[in-house]
DSSP file (Angstrom, degrees, kcal/mol; ACC not computed):
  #  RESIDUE AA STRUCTURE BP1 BP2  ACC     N-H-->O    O-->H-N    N-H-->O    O-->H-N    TCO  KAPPA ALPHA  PHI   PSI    X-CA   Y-CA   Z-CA
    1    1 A X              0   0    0      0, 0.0    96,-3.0     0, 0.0    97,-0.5   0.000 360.0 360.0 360.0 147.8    7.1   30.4  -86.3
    2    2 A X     >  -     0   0    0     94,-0.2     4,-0.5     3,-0.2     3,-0.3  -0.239 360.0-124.1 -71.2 155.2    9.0   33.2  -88.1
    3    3 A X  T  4 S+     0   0    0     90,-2.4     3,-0.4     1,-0.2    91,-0.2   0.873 112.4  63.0 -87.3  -9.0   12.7   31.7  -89.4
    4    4 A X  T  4 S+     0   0    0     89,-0.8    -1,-0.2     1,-0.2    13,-0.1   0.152 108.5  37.2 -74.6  15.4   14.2   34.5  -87.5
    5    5 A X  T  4 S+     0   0    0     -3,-0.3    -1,-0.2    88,-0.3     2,-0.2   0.446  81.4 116.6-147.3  31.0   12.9   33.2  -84.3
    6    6 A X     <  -     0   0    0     -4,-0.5     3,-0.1    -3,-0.4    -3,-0.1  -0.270  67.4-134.1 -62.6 144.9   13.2   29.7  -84.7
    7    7 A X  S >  S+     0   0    0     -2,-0.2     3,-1.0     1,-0.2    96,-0.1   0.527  97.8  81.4-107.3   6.3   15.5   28.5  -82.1
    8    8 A X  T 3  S+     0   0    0      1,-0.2    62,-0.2    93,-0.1    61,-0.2   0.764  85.8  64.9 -56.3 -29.9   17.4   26.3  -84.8
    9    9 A X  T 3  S+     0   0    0     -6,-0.1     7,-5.0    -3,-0.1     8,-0.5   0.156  81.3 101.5-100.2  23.5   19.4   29.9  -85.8
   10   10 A X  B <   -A   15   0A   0     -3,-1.0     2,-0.7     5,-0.3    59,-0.3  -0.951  54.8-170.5-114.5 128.4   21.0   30.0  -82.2
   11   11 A X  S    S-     0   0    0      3,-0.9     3,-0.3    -2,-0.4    57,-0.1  -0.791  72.6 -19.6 -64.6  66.9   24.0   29.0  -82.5
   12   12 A X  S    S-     0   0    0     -2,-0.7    -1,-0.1     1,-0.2     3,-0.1   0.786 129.9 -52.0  73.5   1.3   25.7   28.4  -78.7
   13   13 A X  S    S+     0   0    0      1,-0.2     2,-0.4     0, 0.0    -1,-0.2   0.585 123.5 117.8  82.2  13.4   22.8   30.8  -77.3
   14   14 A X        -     0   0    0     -3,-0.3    -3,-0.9     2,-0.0    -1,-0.2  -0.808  67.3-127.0-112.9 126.6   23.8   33.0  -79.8
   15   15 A X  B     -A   10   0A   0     -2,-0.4    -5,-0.3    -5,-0.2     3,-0.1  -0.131  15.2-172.0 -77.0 146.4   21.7   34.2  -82.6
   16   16 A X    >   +     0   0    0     -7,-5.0     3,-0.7     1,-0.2     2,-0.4   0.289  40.0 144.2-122.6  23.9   22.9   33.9  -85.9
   17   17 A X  T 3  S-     0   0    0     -8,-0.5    -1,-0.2     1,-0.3     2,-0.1  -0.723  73.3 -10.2-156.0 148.9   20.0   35.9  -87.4
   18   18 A X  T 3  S-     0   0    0     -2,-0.4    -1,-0.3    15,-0.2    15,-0.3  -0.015  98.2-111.9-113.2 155.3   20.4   37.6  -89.4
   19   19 A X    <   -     0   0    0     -3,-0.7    14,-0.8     1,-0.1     2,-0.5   0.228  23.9 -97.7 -48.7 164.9   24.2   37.8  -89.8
   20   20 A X  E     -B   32   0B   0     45,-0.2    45,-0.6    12,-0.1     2,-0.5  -0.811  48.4-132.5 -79.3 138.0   26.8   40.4  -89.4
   21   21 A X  E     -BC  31  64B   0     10,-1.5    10,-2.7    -2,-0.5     2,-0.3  -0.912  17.9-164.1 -66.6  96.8   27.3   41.7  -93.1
   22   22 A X  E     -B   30   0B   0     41,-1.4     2,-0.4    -2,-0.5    41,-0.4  -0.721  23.3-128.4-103.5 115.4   30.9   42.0  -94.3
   23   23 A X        -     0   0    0      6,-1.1     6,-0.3     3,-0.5    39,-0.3  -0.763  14.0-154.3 -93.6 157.1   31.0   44.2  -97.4
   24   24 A X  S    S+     0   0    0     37,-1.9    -1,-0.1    -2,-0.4    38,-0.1   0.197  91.2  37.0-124.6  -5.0   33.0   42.3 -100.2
   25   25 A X  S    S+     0   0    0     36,-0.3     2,-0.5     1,-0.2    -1,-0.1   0.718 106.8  58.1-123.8 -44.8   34.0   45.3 -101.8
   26   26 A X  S >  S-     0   0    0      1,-0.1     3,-1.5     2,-0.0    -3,-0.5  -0.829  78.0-123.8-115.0 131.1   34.8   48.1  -99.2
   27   27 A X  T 3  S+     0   0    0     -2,-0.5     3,-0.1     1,-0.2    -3,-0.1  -0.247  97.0   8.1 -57.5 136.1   37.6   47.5  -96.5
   28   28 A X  T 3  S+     0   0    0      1,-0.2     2,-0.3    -5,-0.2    -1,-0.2   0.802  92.2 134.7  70.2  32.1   36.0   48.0  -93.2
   29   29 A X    <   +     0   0    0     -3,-1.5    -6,-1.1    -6,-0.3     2,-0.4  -0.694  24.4 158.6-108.4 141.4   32.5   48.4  -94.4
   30   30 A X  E     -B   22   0B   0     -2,-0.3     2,-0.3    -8,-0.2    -8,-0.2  -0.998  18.2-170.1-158.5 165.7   29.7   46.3  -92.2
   31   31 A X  E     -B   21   0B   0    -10,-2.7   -10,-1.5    -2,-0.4     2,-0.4  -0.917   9.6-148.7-172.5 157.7   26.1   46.5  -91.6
   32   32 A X  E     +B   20   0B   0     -2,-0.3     2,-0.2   -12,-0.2   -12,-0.1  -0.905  56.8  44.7-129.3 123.9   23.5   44.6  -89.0
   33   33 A X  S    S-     0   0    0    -14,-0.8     2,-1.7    -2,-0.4   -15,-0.2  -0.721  98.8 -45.0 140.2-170.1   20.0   43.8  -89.8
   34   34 A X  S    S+     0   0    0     -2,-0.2    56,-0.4   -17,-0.1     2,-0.4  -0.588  72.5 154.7 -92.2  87.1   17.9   42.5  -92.4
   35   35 A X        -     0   0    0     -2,-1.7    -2,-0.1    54,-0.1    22,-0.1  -0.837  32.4 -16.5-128.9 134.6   19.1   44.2  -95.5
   36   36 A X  S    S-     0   0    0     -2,-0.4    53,-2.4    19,-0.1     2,-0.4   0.225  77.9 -38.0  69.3-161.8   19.1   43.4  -99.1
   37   37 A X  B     -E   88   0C   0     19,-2.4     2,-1.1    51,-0.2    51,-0.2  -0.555  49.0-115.7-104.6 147.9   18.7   40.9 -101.4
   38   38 A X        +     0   0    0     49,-1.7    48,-1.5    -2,-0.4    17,-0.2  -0.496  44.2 156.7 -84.9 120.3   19.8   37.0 -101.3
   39   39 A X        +     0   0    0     -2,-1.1     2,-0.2    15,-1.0    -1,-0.1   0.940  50.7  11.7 -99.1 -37.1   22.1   36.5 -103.8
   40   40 A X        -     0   0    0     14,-0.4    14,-0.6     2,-0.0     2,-0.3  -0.593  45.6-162.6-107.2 163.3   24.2   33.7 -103.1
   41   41 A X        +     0   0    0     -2,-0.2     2,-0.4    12,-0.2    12,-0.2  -0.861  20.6 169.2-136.7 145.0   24.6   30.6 -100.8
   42   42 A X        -     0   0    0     10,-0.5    10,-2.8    -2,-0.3     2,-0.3  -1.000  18.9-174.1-179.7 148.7   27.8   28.6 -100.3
   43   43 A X        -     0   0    0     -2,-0.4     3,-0.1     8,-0.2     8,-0.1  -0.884   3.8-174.5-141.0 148.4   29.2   26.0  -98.1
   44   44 A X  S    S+     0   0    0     -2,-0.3     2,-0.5     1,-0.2     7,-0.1   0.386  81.3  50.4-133.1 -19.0   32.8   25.0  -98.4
   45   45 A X  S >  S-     0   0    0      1,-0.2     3,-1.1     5,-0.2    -1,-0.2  -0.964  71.3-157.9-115.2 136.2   32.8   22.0  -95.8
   46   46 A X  T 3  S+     0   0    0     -2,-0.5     2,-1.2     1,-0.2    -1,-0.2   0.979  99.2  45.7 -71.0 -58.6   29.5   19.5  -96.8
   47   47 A X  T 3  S+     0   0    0      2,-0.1    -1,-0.2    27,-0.0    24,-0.1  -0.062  97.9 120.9-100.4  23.6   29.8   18.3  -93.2
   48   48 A X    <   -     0   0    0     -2,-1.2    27,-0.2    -3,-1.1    26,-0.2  -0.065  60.8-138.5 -73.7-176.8   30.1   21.7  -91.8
   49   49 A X  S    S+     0   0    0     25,-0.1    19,-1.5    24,-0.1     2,-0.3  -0.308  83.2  38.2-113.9  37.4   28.2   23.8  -89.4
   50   50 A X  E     +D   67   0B   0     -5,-0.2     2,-0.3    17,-0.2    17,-0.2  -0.989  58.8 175.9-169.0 167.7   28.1   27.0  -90.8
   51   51 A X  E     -D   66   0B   0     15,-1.7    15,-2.0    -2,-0.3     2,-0.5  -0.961  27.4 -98.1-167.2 164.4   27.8   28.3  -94.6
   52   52 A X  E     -D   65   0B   0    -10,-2.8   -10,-0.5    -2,-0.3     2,-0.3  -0.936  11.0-147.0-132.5 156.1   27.5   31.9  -96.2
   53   53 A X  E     -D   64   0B   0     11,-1.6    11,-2.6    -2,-0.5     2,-0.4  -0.584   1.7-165.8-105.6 124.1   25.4   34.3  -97.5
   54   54 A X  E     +D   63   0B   0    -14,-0.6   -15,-1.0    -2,-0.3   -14,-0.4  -0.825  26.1 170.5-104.5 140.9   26.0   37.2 -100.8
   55   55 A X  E     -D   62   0B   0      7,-2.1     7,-1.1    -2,-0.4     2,-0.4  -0.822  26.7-136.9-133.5 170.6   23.2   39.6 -100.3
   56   56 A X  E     +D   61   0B   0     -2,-0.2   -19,-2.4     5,-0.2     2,-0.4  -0.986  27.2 172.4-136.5 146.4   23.2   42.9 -102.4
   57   57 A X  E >   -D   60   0B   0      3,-3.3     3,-2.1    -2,-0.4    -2,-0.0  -0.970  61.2  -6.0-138.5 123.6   22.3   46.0 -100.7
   58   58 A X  T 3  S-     0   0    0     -2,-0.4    -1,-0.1     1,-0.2     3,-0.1   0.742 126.2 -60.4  44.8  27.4   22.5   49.6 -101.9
   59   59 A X  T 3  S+     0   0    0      1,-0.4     2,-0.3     0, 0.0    -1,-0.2   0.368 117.2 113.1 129.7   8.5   24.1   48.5 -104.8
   60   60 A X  E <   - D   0  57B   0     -3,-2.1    -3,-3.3   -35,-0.0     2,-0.5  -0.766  66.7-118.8-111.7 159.1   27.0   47.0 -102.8
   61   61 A X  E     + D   0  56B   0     -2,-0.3   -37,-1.9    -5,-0.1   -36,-0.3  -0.870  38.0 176.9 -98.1 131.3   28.0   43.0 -102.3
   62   62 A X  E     - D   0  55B   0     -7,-1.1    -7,-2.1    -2,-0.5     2,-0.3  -0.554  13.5-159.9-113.9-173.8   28.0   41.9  -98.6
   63   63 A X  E     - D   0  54B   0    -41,-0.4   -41,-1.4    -9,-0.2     2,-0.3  -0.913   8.7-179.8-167.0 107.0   28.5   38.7  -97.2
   64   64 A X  E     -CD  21  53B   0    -11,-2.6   -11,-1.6    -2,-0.3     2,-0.4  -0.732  22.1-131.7-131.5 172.2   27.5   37.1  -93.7
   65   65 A X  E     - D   0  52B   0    -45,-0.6     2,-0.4    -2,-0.3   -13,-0.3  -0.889  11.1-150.1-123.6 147.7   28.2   33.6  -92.2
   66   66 A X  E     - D   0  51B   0    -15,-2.0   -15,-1.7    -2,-0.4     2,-0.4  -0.982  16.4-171.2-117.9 121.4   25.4   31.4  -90.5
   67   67 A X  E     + D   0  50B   0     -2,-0.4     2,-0.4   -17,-0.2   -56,-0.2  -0.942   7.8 175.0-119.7 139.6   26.6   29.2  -87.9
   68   68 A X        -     0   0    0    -19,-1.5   -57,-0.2    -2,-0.4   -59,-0.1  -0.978  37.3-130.6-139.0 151.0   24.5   26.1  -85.9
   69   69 A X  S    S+     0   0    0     -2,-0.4     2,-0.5   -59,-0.3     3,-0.1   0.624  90.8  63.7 -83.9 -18.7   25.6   23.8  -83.5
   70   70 A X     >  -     0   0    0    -62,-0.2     4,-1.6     1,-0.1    -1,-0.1  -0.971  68.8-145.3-116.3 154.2   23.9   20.6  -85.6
   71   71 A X  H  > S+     0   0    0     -2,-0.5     4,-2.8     1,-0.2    -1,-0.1   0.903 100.6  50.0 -51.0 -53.6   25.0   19.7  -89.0
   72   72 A X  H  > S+     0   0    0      1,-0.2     4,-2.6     2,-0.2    -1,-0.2   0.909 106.8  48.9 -45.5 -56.1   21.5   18.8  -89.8
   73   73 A X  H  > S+     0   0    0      2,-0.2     4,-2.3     1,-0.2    -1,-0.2   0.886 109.1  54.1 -31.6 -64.0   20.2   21.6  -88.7
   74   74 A X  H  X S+     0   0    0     -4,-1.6     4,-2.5     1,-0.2    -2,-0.2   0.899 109.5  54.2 -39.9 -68.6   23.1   23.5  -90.9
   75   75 A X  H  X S+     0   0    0     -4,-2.8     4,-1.0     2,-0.2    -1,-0.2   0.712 108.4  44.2 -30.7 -55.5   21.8   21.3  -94.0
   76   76 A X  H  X S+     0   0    0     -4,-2.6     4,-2.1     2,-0.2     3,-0.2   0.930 115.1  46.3 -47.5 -59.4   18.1   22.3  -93.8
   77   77 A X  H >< S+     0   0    0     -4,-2.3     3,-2.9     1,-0.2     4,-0.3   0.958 111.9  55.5 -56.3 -66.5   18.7   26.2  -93.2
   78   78 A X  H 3X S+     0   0    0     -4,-2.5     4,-2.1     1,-0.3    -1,-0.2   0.567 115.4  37.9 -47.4 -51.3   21.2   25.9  -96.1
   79   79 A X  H 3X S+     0   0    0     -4,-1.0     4,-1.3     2,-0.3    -1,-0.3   0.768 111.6  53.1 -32.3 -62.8   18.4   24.4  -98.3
   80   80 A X  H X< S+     0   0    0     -3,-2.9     3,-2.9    -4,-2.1     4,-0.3   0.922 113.2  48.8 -65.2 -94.4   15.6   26.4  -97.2
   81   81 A X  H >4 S+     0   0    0     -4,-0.3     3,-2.1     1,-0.3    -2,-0.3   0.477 103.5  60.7 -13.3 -51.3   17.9   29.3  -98.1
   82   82 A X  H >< S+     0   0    0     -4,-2.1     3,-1.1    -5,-0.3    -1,-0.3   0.855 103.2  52.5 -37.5 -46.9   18.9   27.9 -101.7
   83   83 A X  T << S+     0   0    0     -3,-2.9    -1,-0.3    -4,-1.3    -2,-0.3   0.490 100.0  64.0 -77.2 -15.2   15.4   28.1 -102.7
   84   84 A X  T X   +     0   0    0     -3,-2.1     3,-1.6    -4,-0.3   -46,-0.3   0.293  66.8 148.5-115.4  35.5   15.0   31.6 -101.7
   85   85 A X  T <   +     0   0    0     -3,-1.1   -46,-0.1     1,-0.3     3,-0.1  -0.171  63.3  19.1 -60.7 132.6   17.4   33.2 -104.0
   86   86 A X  T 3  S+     0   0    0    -48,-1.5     2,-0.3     1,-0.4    -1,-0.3   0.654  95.6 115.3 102.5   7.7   16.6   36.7 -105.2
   87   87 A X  S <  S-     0   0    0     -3,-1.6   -49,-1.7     1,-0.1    -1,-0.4  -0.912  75.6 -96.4-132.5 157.2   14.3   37.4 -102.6
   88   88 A X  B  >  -E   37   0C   0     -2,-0.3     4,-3.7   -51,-0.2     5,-0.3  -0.072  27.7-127.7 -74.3 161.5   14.8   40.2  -99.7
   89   89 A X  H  > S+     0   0    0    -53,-2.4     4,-1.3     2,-0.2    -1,-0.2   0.967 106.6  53.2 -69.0 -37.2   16.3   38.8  -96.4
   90   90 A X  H  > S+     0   0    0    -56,-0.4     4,-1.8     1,-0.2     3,-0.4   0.991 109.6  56.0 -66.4 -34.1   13.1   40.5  -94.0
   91   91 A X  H >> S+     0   0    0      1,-0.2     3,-1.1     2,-0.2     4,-0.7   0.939 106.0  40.0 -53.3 -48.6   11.4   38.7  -96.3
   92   92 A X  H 3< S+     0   0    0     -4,-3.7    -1,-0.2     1,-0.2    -2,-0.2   0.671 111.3  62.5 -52.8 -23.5   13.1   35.4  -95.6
   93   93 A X  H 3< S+     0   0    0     -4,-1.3   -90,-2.4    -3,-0.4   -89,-0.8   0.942 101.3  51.4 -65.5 -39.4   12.8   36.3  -92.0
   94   94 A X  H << S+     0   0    0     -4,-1.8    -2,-0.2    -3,-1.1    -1,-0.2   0.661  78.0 114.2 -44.1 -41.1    9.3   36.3  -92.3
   95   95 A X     <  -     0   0    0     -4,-0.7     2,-0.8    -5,-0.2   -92,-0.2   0.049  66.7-132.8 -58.3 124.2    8.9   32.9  -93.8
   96   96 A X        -     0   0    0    -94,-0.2   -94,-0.2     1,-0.1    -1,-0.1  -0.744  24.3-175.8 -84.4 142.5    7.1   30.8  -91.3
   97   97 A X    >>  +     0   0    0    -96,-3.0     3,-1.5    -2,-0.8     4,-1.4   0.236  28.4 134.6-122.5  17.9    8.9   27.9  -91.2
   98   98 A X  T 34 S+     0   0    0    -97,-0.5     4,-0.1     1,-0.2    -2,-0.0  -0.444  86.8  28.2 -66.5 121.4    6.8   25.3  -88.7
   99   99 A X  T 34 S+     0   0    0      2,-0.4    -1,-0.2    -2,-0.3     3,-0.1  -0.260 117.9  60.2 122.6 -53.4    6.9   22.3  -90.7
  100  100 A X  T <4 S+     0   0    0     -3,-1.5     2,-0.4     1,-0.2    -2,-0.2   0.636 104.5  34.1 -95.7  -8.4   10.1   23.0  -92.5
  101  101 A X  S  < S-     0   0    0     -4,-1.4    -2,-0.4   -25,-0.0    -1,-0.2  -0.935  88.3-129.1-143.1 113.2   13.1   23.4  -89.9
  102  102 A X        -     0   0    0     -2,-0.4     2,-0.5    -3,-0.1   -94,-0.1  -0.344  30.4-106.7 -51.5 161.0   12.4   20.7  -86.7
  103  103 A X              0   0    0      1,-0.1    -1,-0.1   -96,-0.1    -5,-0.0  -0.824 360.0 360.0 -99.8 141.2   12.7   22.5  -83.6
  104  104 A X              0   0    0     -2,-0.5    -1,-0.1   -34,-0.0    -2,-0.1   0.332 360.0 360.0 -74.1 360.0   15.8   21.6  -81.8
């Protein structure tokens, strides 16, 4: 299974990928889809449910949020995600991930 169709990345029966994209540089700048490169990952509660994502995309820094309803859950993606810095997000959509993220 693809990690954007994993049912670990809904979130409250919504899906949370891939996030909405908040540009970090221009007010009121956004963009939806699977765009650019992973630059970052960052958590600010260990024992959160959510964490966020720098991508850079046309040469600008954006910034999307991942939210799950288990912690565990939270932990894995977060992981998985560490390891794939520098690499484009469709790719990371792509990744099959049976084996790596239980299903919930």
């Amino acid at each position: 299974m693809k990690l954007r169709e994993h049912p670990a990345l809904l979130s409250i029966k919504l899906t949370t990928w891939p996030p909405v994209w908040v540009c970090a540089e221009q007010f009121k700048r956004s963009m939806q889809g699977e765009i650019g490169v992973l630059k970052e990952v960052k958590r600010r509660d260990l024992r959160g449910r959510h964490f966020f994502v720098h991508v850079e995309h046309d040469q600008f820094n954006f910034m999307g949020c991942l939210m799950f309803d288990d912690p565990a859950i939270c932990e894995q993606v977060f992981n998985l995600l560490k390891s794939c810095l520098g690499r484009a997000i469709k790719e990371i959509g792509d990744m099959e991930v049976d084996g790596l993220l239980p299903n919930p």
